[in-house]
Structure formats: C-alpha cells, structure tokens
C-alpha positions as CSV (number, residue, x, y, z in Angstrom):
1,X,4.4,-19.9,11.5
2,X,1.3,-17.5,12.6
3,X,-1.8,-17.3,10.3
4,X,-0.9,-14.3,8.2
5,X,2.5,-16.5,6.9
6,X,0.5,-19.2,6.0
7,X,-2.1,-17.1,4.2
8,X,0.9,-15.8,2.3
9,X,2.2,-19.4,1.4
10,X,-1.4,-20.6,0.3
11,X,-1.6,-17.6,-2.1
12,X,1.8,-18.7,-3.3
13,X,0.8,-22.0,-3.8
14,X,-2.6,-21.1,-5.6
15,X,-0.1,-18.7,-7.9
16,X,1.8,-21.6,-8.9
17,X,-1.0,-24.0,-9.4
18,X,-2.5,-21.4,-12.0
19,X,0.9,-21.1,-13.9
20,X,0.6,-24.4,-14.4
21,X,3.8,-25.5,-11.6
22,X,2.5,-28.7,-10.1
23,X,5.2,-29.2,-8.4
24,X,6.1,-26.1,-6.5
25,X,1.8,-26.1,-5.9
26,X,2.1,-29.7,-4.2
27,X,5.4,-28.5,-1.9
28,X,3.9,-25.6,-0.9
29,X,0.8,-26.6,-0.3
30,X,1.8,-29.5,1.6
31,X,3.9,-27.1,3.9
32,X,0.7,-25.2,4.6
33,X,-0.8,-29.0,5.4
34,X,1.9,-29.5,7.9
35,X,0.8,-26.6,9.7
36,X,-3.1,-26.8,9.1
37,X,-4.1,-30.3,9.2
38,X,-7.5,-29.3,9.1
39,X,-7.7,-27.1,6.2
40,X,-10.4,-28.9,3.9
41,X,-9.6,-26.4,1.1
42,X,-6.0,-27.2,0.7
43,X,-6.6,-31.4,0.7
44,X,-9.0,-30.8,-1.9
45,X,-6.4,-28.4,-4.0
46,X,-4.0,-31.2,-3.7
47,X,-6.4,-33.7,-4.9
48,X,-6.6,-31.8,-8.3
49,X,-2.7,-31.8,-8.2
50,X,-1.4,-35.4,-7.8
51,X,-1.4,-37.7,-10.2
52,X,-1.1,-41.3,-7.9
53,X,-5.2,-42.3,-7.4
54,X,-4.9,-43.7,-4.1
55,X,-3.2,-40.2,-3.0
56,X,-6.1,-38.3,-4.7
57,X,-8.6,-40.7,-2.6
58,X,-6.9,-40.3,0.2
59,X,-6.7,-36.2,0.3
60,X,-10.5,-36.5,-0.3
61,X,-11.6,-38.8,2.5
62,X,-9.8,-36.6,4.8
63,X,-11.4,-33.4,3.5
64,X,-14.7,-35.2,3.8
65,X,-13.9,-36.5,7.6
66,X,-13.7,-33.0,7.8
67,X,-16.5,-31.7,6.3
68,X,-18.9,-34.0,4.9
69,X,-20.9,-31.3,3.3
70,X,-17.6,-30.4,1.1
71,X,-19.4,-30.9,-2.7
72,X,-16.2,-30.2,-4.7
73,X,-14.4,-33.3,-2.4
74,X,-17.5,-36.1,-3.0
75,X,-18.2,-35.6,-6.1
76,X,-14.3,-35.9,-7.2
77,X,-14.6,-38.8,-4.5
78,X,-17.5,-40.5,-6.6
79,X,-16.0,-40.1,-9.9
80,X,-13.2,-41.4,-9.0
81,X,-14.4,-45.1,-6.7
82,X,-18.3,-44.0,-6.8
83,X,-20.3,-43.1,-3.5
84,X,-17.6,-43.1,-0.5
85,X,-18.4,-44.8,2.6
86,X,-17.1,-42.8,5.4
87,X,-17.3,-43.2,9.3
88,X,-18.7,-39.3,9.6
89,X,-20.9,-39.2,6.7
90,X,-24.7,-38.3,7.4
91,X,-26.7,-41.7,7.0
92,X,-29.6,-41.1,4.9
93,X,-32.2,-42.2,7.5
94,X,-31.3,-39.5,9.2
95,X,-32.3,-36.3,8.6
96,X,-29.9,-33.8,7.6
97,X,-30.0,-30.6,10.5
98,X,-31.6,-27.4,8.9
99,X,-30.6,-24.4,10.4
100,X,-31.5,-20.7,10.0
101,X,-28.8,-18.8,9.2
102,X,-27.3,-16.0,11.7
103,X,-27.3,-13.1,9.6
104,X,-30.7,-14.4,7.4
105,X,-33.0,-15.7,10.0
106,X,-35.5,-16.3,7.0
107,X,-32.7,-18.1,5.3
108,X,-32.5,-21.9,5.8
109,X,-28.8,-23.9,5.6
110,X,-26.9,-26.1,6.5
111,X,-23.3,-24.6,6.6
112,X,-21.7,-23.6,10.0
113,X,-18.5,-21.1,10.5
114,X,-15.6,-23.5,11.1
115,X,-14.4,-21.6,14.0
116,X,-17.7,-20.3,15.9
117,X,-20.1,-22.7,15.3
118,X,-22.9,-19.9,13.9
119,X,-25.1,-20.8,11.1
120,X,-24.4,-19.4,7.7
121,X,-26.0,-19.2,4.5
122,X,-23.9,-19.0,1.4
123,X,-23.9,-15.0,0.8
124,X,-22.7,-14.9,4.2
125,X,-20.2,-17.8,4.2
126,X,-16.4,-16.6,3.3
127,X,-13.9,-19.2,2.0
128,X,-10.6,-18.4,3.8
129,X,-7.6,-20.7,3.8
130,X,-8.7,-22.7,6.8
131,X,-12.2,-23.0,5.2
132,X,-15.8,-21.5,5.5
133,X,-16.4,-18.5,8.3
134,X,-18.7,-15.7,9.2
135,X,-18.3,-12.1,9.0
136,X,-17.7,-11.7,12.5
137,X,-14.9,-14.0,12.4
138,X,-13.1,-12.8,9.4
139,X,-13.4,-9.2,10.7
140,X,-11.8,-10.8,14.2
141,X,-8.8,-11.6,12.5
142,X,-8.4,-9.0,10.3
143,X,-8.4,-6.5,13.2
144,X,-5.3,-8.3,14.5
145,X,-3.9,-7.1,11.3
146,X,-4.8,-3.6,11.3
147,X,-2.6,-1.9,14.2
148,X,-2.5,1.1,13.3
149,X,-3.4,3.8,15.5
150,X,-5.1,7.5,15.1
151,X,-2.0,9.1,14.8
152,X,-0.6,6.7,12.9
153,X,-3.7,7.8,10.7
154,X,-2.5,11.4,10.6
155,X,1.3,11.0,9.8
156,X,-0.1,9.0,7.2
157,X,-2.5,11.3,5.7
158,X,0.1,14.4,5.9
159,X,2.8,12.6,3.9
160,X,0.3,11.1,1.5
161,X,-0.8,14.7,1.3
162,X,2.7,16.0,0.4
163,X,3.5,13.1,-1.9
164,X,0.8,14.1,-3.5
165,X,2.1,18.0,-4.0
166,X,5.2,16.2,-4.9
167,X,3.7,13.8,-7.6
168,X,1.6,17.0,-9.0
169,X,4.8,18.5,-9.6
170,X,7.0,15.5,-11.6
171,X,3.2,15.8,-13.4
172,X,3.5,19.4,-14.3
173,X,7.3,19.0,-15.5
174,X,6.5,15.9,-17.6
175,X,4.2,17.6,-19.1
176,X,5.6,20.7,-19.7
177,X,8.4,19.3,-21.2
178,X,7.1,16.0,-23.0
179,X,3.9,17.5,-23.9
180,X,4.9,18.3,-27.7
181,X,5.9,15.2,-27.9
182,X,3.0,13.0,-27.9
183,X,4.1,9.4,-28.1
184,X,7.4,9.7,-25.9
185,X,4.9,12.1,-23.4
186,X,2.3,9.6,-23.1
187,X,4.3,6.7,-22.6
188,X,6.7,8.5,-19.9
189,X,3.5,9.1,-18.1
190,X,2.7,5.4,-18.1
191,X,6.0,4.2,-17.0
192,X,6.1,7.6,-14.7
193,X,2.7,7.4,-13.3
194,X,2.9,4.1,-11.3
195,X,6.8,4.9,-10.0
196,X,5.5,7.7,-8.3
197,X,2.3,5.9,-7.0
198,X,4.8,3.3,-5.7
199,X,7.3,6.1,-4.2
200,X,5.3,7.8,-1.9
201,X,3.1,4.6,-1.0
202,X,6.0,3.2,0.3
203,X,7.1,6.6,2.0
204,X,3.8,6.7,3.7
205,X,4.0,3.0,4.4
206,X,6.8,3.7,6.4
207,X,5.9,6.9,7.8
208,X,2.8,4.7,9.9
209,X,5.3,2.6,10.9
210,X,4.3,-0.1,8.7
211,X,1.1,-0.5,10.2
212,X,-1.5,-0.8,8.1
213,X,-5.8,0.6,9.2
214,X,-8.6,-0.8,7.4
215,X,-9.8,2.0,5.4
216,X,-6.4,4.0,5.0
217,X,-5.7,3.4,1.7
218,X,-8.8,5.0,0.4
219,X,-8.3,7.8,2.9
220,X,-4.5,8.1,1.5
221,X,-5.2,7.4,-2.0
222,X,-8.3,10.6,-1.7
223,X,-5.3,12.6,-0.3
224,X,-3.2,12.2,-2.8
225,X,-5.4,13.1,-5.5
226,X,-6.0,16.5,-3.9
227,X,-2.5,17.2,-2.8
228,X,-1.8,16.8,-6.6
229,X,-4.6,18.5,-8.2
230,X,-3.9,21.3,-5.8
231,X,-0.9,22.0,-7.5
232,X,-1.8,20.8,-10.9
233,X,-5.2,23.0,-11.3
234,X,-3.8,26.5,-10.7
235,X,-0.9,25.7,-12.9
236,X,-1.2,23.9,-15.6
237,X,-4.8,22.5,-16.0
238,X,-6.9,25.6,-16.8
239,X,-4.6,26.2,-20.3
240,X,-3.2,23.2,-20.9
241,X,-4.7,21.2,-24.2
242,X,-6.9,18.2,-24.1
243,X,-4.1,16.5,-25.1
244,X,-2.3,18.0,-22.3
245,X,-4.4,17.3,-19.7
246,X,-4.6,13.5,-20.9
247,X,-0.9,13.1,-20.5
248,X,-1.3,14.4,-17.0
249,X,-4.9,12.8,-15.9
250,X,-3.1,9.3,-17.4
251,X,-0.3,10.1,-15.1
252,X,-2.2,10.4,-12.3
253,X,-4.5,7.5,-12.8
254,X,-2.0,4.9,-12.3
255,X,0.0,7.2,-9.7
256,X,-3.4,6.9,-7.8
257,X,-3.8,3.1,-8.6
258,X,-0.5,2.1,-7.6
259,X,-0.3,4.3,-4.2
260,X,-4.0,2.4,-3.4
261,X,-2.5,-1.2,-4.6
262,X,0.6,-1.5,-2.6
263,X,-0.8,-0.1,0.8
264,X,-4.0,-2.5,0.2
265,X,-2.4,-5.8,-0.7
C-alpha cells in the first residue's frame, strides 16, 4: 500500500471517528498501524477510541517512545496513571536541546521534521499522517503526486475552456426558459449549477490523463469562468433583469466551485 492509499484510509478513518463510528475508526485505523508502525498521530487517535485502559496506556507509551515531546500523548498518559516513566523520556537533569528553527533562524524550538531531521518551529511544522514535517518535505511528496506535464496543462486548459462555452450555454437556456419562473428557476440553477461543474471537471480530468499539476485547478477553474461569460455577456447579460442575472451568476457560482473541488481534492 504506497503512501497516497494510506493517506486515503487515515482520512477515512478520521471521517468515521467524527460520525461518531468507533468501530469502523479503530479497524481502519489499525490497518493504517499495520502499515505505519511509527505514525504517532494515529496511536494517539486510537487512544481516544478504545475503551480497555491498559490498551489506551499502551497506544500512548508507544506514541511517546516515539516522540517524547508528543503533548496530546503525556498528558492523556498522566491523567490516566500520572507522570509516565519511559526508557526515552528526557531526564530532567538534562537539559532539553534548543534549536533555531530552519526557516526562522530567530525562532527557538525544539521540534524536528520526522523525516529530514531540520529544525522546525510550529508555523512551519505540518501535521501529516506520518507526523510533523517541513515544507520542503511536504512539497517532496506532493510533487510525486503532481505528474502532469505542460501539455497535459494545455489539453487541460482548452477543454476547460470549451466546457466552459458549453456550461454558459445550459446557463443561457435555463434562464431563458426558467427565468419567469422564479422559485423553480433558482432552484434548477442550484441543482444545475454543480452537475455541470462536475461534468466537465471530470471531462477535463480525463482529458490530462488523470494527472493532476499543482496549480491547475485555479488555472482550469479561471478558464471556465471566461469560456462562460464569453458566451453569457454578449447574450444574455447586458438585458437580462437583476433577477435574471442572479439565476445565472448562482448557476455559475457552484458550476465554478464544483469544477475547482473535484479536480483539487
């Protein structure tokens, strides 16, 4: 299972915590565990989860093996047998390292990136999965994610760009036909709005070959918008009525929104 699947199935598990499945949280989070033995923020999340004590303590020590700096783990540690005794914890004679964070040299800290070792203050420390990392680290991976190439770029841009010429014109008809109508018009353009944001996302999606590039969907979502407004101004905006051109602008809102939403996430 590479990292992006287990990213996925720690989402899944945080989904399930937070509908209140304690269960299906505890399974799928001890399937990530299986996997990442070493990921501090999932034995704590599955201390909050089970119910037997000695399981709780036990998620916490090893969280705290792991990083004895972890607040969240010690102080549910302490509450629950008081101040923990552990092989890697910091004795108090000695003092604890201070450090000058990478990015902040005027910064003092004490927290490291878990996979390079750089010192990190909290504004630049980002919790991932697998725990605490720099910027530099974070944007490593996430470049493994983004393939996409310059043409790739292009075919996406054109297609968004014809979506949106496309989208303008289910606008115009809606409106056109659903404009005297003012409750059934505005709600087809709520229900309308977001399946046509979705439609040519997914087009697009698949015109790039499914790759995805960091900044695309702002690029694609920005083409859109002028692809249908293109179409949309010379036609219909100029003497259309307020109304009108609420029904349409609402339309293409959550077009826009939706289009950004399924190519970001």
């Amino acid at each position: 299972m590479d990292e992006l699947e287990l990213i996925n199935l720690t989402k899944q598990a945080h989904v399930a915590a937070a509908a209140g499945d304690q269960q299906s949280a505890i399974r799928l989070y001890r399937e990530v565990l299986t996997h990442q033995p070493e990921n501090v923020s999932v034995l704590t999340a599955l201390a909050h989860l089970v119910d037997d004590p000695e399981e709780k303590k036990g998620y916490l020590r090893r969280a705290l093996d792991l990083n004895p700096y972890s607040e969240e783990a010690r102080t549910m540690l302490e509450a629950l047998e008081g101040p923990p005794v552990l092989e890697s914890e910091i004795s108090e004679s000695e003092p604890i390292e201070v450090l000058h964070c990478y990015y902040h040299p005027h910064r003092e800290t004490t927290l490291r990136c878990n996979k390079c070792g750089k010192p990190i203050c909290t504004e630049c420390a980002i919790r991932t999965p697998v725990g605490y990392r720099c910027p530099d680290c974070v944007r490593e991976q996430q470049d493994k994610f983004y393939t996409a190439t310059s043409s790739d770029i292009i075919k996406g841009s054109v297609v968004a760009f014809i979506g949106g010429l496309l989208a303008g014109l289910a606008i115009f008809l809606l409106v056109i036909f659903l404009g005297s109508f003012l409750f059934i018009g505005f709600l087809a353009a709520f229900f309308i709005g977001p399946a046509l944001g979705g439609a040519v996302a997914e087009v697009v999606r698949r015109s790039m070959g499914k790759r995805h590039a960091r900044h695309f969907p702002l690029i694609g979502v920005v083409v859109m918008i002028v692809g249908m407004l293109i179409l949309l101004l010379p036609t219909g905006f100029l003497g259309w009525t307020l109304l009108d051109i609420g029904m349409a602008l609402l339309a293409i809102v959550l077009a826009a929104s939706t289009f950004y939403a399924r190519l970001k996430f």
